[in-house]
N, C-alpha and C positions, 0 to 999 in steps of 0.2 A: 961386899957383904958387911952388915955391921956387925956390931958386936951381941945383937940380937939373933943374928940368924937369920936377920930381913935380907932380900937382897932388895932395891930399888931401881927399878930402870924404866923407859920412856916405851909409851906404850905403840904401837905400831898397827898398819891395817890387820894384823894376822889376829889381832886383838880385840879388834873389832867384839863378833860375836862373843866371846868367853865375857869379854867387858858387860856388854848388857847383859848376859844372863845373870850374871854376878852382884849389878843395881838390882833386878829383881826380888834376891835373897839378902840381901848384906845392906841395901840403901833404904833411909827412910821411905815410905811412899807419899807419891805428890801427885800433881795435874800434869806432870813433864811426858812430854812428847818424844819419847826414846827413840831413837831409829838409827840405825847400821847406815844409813847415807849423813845422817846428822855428824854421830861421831866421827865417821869419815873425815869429812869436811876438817873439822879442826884438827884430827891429825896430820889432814894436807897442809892448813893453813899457818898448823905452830907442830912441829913434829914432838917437840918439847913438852907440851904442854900436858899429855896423862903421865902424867907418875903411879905406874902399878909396883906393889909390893910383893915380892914372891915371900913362902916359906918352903922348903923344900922343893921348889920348880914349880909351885901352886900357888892359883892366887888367892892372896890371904886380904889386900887391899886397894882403894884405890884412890886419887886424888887428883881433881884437875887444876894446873894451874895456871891461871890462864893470865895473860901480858898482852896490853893493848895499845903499849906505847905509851901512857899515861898512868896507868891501874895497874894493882894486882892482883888480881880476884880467885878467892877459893872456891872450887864447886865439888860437892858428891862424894866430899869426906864419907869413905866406907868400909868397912873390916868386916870381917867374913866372923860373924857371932861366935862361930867357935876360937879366935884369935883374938876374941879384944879383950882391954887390958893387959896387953904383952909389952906396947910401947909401938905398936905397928902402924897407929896415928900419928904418933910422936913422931919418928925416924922419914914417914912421909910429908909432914909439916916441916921438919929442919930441910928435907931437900927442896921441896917448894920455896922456902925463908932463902934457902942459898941460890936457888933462880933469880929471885926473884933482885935480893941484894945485888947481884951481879949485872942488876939489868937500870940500878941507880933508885931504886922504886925505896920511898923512904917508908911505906905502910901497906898491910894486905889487908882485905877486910872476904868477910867470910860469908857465903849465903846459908844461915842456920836458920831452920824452921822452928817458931815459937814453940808448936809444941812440941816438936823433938825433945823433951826432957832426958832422955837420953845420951843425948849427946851433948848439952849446955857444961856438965863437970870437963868433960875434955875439953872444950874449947878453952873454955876458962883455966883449965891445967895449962894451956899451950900459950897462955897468955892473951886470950881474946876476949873481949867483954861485947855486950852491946853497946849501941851508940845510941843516945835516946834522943839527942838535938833532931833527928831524923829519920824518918823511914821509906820506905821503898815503894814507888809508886809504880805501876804498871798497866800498862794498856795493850790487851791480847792482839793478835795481829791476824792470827788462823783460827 
């Protein structure tokens, strides 16, 4: 537990469900293709890899962080609107930052939606900027 009242720990199949319901209310909204077999999968494939935050045995956040051998990638930075600005992003971003160090990874970089204005003051609180040299190309697959 920190000194917040957060507790931190790695998220699990039981997790599954409560997790998406939780992107629903708490995550920006995108084009993302949520599914209970998706998230699955990369709990199989990195058990490490969601970091949910409790506050009193609730989930209050979530963060995935994902290590691909090479990268560190942030996804789906989310607090439960009634919890933010408590430090609940913060306490999830130092545990992802200590994964992440641990694993030799010398930079994280963060998938933040333009207009999430919202959320641009934390990142930037937590020390993220954007990168302007370049941007993210993508080619849908389904």
């Amino acid at each position: 537990m920190s000194d917040l009242g957060v507790d931190i720990r790695f998220g699990g199949p039981g997790d599954v469900e409560p997790v998406l319901d939780f992107w629903l209310h708490a995550a920006e909204g995108t084009d993302r293709r949520d599914s209970p077999g998706k998230l699955t999968a990369l709990i199989e494939r990195d058990p490490e890899a969601l970091l949910i935050a409790e506050l009193g045995g609730a989930l209050a956040g979530t963060l995935i962080a994902g290590w691909d051998g090479w990268r560190a990638h942030l996804y789906r930075l989310a607090v439960h609107p009634d919890h933010r600005r408590k430090g609940i992003a913060t306490a999830l971003l130092a545990a992802a930052e200590r994964r992440f160090t641990a694993f030799g990874a010398f930079r994280a970089d963060a998938m933040v939606l333009h207009d999430n204005t919202l959320a641009h003051p934390a990142w930037a609180a937590a020390g993220y900027s954007p990168q302007p040299e370049w941007s993210r190309w993508v080619k849908r697959l389904i």
